[in-house]
N, C-alpha and C positions, 0 to 999 in steps of 0.2 A: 602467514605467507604474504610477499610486498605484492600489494597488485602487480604493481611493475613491471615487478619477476614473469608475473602469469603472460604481459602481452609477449612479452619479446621470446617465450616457448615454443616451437613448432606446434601448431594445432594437428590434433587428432582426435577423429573420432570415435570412441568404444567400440569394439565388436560387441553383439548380442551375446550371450551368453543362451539366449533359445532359436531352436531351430523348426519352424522359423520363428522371428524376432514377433516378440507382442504387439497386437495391433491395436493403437489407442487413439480414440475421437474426442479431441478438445469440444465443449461449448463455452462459447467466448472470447473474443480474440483483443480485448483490452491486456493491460500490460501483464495480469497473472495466467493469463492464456496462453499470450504470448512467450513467456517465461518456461511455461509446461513446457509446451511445444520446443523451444529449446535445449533444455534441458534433457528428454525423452528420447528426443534427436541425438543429441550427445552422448548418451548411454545406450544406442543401439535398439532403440525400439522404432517400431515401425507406426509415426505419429500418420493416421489415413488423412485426418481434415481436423482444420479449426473451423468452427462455426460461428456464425456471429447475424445477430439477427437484422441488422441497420443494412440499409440498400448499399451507404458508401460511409466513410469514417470522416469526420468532424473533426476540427481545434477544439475539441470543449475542454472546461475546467482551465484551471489556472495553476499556481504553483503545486511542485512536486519535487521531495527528495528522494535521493535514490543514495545510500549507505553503503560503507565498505565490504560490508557484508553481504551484499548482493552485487556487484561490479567486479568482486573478485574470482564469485562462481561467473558470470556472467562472461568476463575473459576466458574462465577456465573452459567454455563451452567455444570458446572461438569466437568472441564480440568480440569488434575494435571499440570498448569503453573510451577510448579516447573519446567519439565521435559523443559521448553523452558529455563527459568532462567539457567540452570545447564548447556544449549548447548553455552550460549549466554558469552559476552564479561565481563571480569569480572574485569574490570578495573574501578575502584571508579570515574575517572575524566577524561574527555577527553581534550587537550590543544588547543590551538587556535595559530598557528605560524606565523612568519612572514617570507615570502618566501625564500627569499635569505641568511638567518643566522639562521632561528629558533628558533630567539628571541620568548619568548611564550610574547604575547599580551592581554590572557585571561586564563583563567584555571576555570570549571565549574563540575558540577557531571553529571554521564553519562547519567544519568536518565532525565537530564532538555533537552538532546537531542532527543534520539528514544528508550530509554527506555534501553531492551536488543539488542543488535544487534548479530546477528549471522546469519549462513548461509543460503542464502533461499532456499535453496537443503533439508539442516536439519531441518528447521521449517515446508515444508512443507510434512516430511513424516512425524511431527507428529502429525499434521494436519489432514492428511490422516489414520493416524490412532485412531486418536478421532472420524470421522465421521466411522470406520468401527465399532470401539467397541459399535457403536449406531447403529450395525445391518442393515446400508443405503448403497443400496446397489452404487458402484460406477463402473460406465459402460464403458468400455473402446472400442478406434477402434468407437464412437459414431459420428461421425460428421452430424452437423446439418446444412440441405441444403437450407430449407425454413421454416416458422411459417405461422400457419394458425388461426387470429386476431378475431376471432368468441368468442361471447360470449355466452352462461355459462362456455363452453370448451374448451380452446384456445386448438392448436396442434400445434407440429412440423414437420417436417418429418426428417427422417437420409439417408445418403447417401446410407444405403442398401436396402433404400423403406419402413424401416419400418414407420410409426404413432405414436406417443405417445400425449396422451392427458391426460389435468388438470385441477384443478378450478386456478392454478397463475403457469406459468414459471418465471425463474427467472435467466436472461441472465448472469453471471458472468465473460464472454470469454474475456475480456479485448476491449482495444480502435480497434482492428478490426473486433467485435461482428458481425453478422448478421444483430442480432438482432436493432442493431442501425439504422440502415435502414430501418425496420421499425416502429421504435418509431417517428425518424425524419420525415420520407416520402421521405427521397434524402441521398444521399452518401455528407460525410464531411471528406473533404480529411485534411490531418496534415498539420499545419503550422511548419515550421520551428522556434524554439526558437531563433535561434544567434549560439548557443552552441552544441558541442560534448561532451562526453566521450570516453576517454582510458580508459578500465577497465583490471586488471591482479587480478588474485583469484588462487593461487600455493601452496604446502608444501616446502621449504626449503629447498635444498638440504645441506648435512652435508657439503661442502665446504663454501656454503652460510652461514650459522650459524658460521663455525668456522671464517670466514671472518671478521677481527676489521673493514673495511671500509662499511660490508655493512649489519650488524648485528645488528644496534644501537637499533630496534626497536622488536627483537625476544628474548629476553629474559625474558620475561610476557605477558600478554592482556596489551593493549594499545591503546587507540586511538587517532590521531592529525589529526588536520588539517593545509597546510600550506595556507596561504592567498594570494594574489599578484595582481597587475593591469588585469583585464579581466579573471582570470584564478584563480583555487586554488586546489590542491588533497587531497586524504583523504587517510586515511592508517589507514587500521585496524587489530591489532594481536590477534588472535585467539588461544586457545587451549594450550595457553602458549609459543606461536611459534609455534608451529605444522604446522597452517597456517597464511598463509600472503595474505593482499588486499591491494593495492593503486587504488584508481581512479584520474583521471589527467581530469578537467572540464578547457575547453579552447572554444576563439570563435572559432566559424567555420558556414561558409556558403554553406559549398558544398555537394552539391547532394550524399548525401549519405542512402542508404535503412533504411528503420526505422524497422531495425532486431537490434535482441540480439546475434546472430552468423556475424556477420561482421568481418571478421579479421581484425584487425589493425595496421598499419604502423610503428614498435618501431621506424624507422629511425626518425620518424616523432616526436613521443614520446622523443625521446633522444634528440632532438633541443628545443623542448618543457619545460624541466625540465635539461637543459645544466644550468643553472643559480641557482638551488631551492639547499637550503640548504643541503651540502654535503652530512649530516647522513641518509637521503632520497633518495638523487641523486641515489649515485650508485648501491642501492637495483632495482631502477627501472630501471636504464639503464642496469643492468646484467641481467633482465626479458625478457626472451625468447620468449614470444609471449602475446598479449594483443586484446581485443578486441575493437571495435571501435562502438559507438552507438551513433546515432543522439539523440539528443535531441528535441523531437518533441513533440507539442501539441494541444490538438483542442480550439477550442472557449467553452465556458460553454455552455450545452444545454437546449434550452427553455423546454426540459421536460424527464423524463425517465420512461414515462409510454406510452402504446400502443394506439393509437386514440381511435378504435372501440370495443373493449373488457375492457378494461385498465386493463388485465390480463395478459402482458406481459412485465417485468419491469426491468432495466437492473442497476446493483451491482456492486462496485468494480469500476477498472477502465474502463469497459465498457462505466460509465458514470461521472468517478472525478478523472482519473490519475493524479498524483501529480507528480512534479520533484521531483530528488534525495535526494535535498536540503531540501523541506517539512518532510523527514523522517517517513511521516506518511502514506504513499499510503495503507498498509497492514491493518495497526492500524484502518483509517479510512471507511475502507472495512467492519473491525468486527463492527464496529459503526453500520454501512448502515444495517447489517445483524439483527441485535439485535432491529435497531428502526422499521422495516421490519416488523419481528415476532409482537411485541408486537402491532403495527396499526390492524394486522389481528385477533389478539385476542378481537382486541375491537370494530369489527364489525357484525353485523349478517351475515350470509354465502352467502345471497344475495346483501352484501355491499360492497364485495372484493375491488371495483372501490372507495369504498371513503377510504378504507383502502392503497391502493396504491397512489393513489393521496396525501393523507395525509405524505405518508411517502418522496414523493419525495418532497414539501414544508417544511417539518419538516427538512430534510437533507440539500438541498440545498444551505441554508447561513451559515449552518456549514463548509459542504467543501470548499467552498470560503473562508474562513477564513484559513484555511490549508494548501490551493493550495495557495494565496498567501503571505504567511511566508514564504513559499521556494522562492518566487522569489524576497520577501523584502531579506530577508538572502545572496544569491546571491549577487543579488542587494548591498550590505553591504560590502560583504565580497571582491568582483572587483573593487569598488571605495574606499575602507577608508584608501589606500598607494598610491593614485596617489597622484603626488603633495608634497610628506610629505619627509621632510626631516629626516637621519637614525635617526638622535640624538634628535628627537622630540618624545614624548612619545604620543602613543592612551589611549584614554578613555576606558577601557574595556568594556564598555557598547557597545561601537560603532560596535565590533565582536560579541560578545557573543551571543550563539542562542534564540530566545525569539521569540516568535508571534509578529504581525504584532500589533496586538490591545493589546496584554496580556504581564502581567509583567511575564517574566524570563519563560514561558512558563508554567508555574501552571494551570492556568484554562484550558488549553488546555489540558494536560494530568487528570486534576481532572476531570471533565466533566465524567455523569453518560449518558451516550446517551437513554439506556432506560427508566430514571427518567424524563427529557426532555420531552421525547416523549410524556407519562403520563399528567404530566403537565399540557402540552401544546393540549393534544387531543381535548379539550371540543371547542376552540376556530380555529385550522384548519379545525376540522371538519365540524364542521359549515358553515366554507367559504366554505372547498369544495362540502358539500352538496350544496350548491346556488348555486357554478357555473355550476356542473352538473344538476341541474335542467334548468338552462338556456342554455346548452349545451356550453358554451363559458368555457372551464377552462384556467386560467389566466398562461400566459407563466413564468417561473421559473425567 
């Protein structure tokens, strides 16, 4: 389906199918929180609050792709996606370089990467503003201390004592949820990937722009990447230059916090990128301060539904963080929210448990599929110049971004996650009605 098609639709939205409609309490109001709550809204459920534990919301973070595959449902719910289209990068191709000259290696359209890419500061106020014009309401200063796994009403509690109860919460707080505790039963601590992040996200200063050595990349939206043995950055221009991002992906083993406020080392940076193609270089060796982030990830979980209730179900990357590299952590987030909604619509009000079960089987070999193309891509992009002599030409194919299983990344972004779901209902359902009648549900 042409997103296109979806704006210019009359919007409407789902009657419930229960009477009355399910009452379900977001935690989290970042962009897969956000996402729920849309989506939930659009299929007729009765979303009471999203929660979110920050007194007020922040620009944090830097670039963010948002994929066809999530803009499409995201219309389908009643967004004007234009309003992210119009913030996002507008550059027709992104390049694929070779680290130390810049030789372009590949050249593809921007869209076979992360779609739009733009700021996750700016996608997600307006985010936050599609979940208010749906009248939901969004609770701030909310932090949740503990969940209480009772069935027909699961609860949580907040740190001011308050209670809230529902017929489905719906964890969205990311990979250090509560919540995960207990879906799992135990605490699953991060493994280390190999890899860091330098991140810098700045506007320009007019000496920077007027500068011929370090300007190559602010005169339009643009996006490159350069390539190189264990290492590669990305640089994304913004707003016509307005604003500038590089990220600098390099190994690293050291103990460092799995924060998004890390500061980070330019000294370090600058030994880092002493070698990468000049018209690069000295944009980021003149970068004044940068951030530093581990690259951390967990193991895939046997499940993300709650034992005893199966009323408590966690979304986003609570339970499928993606590396940088997948481009898809956000995109895949709206997937989770939309196949979500529609499991709940196609079960009686007493079925919640087959409708959330269904959805984390439904999902689950999806995101594996996403999670790792970031780390084939990687993977691709650190090894296809070891070895390689300058004057020897690469196969384009061998960088360019594409899924792991999928040509050129097509089915990855065509993919209707809520058609899927549909589909697919008559025959998960089924299994998972059996295994809960046998009490044994089969690990993911």
């Amino acid at each position: 389906m042409d997103p296109q098609e979806v704006i210019t639709k009359p919007y409407k939205r789902l009657v419930s199918p229960h009477d009355p409609p399910l009452r379900v309490v977001i935690v989290g109001a970042g962009l897969g929180g956000c996402a729920a709550a849309i989506a939930l809204h659009h299929h007729g459920h009765d979303v009471v609050a999203v929660l979110d534990k920050v007194r007020q919301f922040t620009r944090l973070g830097d670039s963010l792709g948002l994929g066809e595959n999530a803009y499409k449902l995201l219309a389908r719910w009643g967004c004007n996606i234009k309003e992210i289209q119009e913030i996002g990068n507008q550059a027709p191709t992104m390049k694929i370089r070779r680290w130390h000259d810049g030789k372009v290696l590949a050249e593809q359209p921007l869209m076979d990467m992360a779609g739009y890419i733009g700021h996750r500061g700016d996608y997600h106020d307006i985010f936050l503003k599609w979940v208010r014009e749906r009248s939901i309401p969004i609770l701030m200063n909310s932090d949740v201390v503990s969940y209480t796994d009772t069935s027909p009403t699961p609860s949580l509690t907040l740190s001011s004592g308050e209670t809230l109860t529902a017929d489905l919460i719906v964890a969205c707080d990311g990979i250090k949820s509560l919540a995960r505790h207990l879906v799992l039963g135990s605490r699953d601590d991060p493994v280390s990937s190999g890899y860091a992040c330098f991140r810098a996200y700045f506007s320009p200063s007019p000496e920077m722009r007027a500068d011929p050595s370090r300007n190559a990349f602010l005169n339009e939206d643009s996006v490159n990447f350069w390539i190189g043995p264990d290492t590669h950055v990305v640089q994304n221009t913004l707003r016509g230059g307005k604003e500038f991002n590089w990220i600098l992906t390099h190994k690293d083993e050291g103990d460092i916090p799995e924060s998004w406020f890390q500061p980070g080392d330019m000294d370090e940076v600058r030994r880092l990128a002493a070698d990468i193609d000049p018209r690069i270089r000295h944009a980021i060796m003149s970068t004044e301060k940068c951030l530093d982030w581990k690259i951390c990830y967990r193991k895939p979980l046997p499940t993300w539904v709650s034992p005893e209730s199966h009323r408590i179900v966690l979304l986003g990357d609570s339970c499928h963080a993606h590396l940088p590299t997948s481009a898809q952590g956000a995109s895949q987030a709206t997937e989770s929210a939309g196949v979500l909604a529609v499991c709940l619509s196609l079960v009686e009000s007493d079925e919640v448990k087959v409708a959330t079960r269904a959805y984390e089987k439904l999902r689950f070999p999806r995101v594996r599929v996403s999670q790792t193309h970031g780390e084939d891509l990687r993977d691709r992009w650190h090894n296809v110049l070891k070895n390689v002599e300058e004057d020897v030409d690469i196969d384009p194919e061998m960088v360019k971004i594409k899924a792991s299983t999928y040509l050129h990344n097509r089915p990855l972004y065509a993919f209707d996650a809520e058609k899927d779901a549909i589909d697919k209902w008559e025959e998960v359902a089924s299994r998972v009605r059996a295994e809960l009648a046998t009490g044994k549900v089969g690990p993911l």
